[in-house]
C-alpha positions in Angstrom: 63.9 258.0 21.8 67.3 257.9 19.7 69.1 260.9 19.5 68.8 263.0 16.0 70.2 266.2 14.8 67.6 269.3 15.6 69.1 272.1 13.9 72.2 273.7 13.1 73.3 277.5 13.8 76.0 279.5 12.9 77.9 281.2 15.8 78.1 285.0 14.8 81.3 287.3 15.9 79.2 290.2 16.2 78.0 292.4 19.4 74.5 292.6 18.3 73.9 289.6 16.2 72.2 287.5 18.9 70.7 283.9 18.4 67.0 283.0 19.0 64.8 279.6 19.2 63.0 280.2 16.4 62.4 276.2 15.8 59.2 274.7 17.4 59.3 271.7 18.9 57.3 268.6 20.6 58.3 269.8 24.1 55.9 267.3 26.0 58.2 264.1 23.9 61.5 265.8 23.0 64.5 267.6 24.7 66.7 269.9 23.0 70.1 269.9 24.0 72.7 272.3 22.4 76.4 272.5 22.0 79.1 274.1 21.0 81.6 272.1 18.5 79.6 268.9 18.7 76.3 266.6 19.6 76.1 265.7 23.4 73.8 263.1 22.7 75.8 261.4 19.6 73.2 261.3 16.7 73.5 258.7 14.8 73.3 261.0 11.5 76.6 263.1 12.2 80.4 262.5 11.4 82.4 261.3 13.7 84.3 264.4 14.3 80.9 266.2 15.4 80.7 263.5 17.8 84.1 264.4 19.6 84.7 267.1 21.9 87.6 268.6 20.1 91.0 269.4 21.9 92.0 272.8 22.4 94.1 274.6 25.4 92.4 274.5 29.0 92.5 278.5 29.2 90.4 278.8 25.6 88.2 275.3 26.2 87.2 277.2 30.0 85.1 280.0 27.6 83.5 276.6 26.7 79.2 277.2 27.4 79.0 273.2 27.1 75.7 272.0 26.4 72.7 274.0 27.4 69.1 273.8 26.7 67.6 274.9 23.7 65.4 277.8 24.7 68.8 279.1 26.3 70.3 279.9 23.0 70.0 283.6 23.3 72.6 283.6 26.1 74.5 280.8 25.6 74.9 281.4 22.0 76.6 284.9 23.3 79.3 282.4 25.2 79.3 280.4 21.9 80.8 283.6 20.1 83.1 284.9 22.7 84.9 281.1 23.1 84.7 280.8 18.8 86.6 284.1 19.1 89.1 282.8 21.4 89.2 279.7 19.7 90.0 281.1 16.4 92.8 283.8 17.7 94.8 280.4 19.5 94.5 278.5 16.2 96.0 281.3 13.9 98.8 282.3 16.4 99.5 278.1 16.6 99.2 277.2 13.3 102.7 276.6 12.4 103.1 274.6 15.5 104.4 270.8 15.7 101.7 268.5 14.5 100.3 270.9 12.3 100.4 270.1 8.5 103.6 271.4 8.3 106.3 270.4 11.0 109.3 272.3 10.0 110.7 275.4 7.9 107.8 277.5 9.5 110.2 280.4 9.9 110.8 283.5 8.6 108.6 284.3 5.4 107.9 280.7 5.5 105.6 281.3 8.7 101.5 280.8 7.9 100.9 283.1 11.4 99.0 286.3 9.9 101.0 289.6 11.4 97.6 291.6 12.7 94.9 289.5 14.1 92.6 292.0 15.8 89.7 290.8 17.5 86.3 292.6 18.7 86.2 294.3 21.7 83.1 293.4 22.9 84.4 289.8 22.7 87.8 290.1 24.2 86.1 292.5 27.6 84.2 288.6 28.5 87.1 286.4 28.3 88.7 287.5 31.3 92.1 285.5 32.1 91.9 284.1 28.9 92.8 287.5 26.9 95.5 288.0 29.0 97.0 284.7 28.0 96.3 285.0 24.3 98.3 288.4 24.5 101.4 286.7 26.3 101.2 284.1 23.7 101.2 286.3 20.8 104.8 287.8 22.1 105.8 284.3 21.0 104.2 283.3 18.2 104.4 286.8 16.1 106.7 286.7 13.7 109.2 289.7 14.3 108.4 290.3 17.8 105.3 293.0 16.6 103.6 292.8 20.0 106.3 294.6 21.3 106.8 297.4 18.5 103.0 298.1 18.2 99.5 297.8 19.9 98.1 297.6 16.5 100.9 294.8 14.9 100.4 291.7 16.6 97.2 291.1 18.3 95.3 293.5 19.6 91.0 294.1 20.2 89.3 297.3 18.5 86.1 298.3 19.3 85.1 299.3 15.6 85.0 295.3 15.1 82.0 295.0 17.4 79.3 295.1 14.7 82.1 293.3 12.1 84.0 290.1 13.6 87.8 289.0 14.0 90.3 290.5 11.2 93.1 289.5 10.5 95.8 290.3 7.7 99.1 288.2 6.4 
């Protein structure tokens, strides 16, 4: 049968907030294939940026689940947040990067990089390699050099954030 959209979730940040399969189905005719970012199977209802893969760094895109199985939400949809989470630290600390909107003048107080992005612990603990690189790339990308004056300037993970989500301030 042609692929069509099934359903649509949002990825939650928090420790406890987990995501269920609480959409029946005709399981005997139909296969439900998640994924994160965009539709494996190319519905012919969705925009064509939710039928592209999108392009991020190789370390981040690695936290990737990829497409998994419906009834495998639960534990994929755990992936999904921790790979969101990277995903969302890399595009504030490269947002005044070439090829942004912006290509030049992005220094100083002219800069659009918040100066605290602190994300859950729960979430950093899973990404392995990946939170070490974030971390070596926020030495760069602060503004002032914080990393290196403060734990808590910069980025840094909190585990007070577990049952709330990324924050960040400018």
């Amino acid at each position: 049968m042609q692929p069509e959209k099934f359903d649509e979730k949002s990825i939650p940040l928090v420790v406890n907030k987990v995501l269920e399969p609480d959409k029946s189905y005709n399981t005997v005719n139909c296969e439900v294939v998640c994924a994160v970012d965009y539709y494996p199977g190319n519905p012919t209802d969705s925009s064509p940026e939710e039928k592209t893969k999108p392009a991020v760094a190789s370390n981040i895109a690695s936290l990737d689940p990829g497409e998994f199985q419906y009834k495998q939400i639960s534990s994929s949809g755990k992936k999904a947040s921790v790979y969101k989470t990277a995903l969302l630290a890399y595009e504030l600390m490269t947002v005044d990067d070439r090829g942004c909107e912006v290509d030049e003048g992005n220094e100083g107080y002219k800069r659009v990089i918040p100066t605290t992005l602190i994300l859950p612990k729960w979430a950093t603990d899973k990404m392995g390699d990946v939170w070490s690189d974030l971390k070596a790339l926020a030495v760069k990308q602060f503004p002032y050099r914080f990393q290196k004056q403060s734990q808590f300037s910069g980025l840094s993970h909190d585990p007070l954030l577990d049952e709330k989500g990324l924050h960040f301030n400018y």
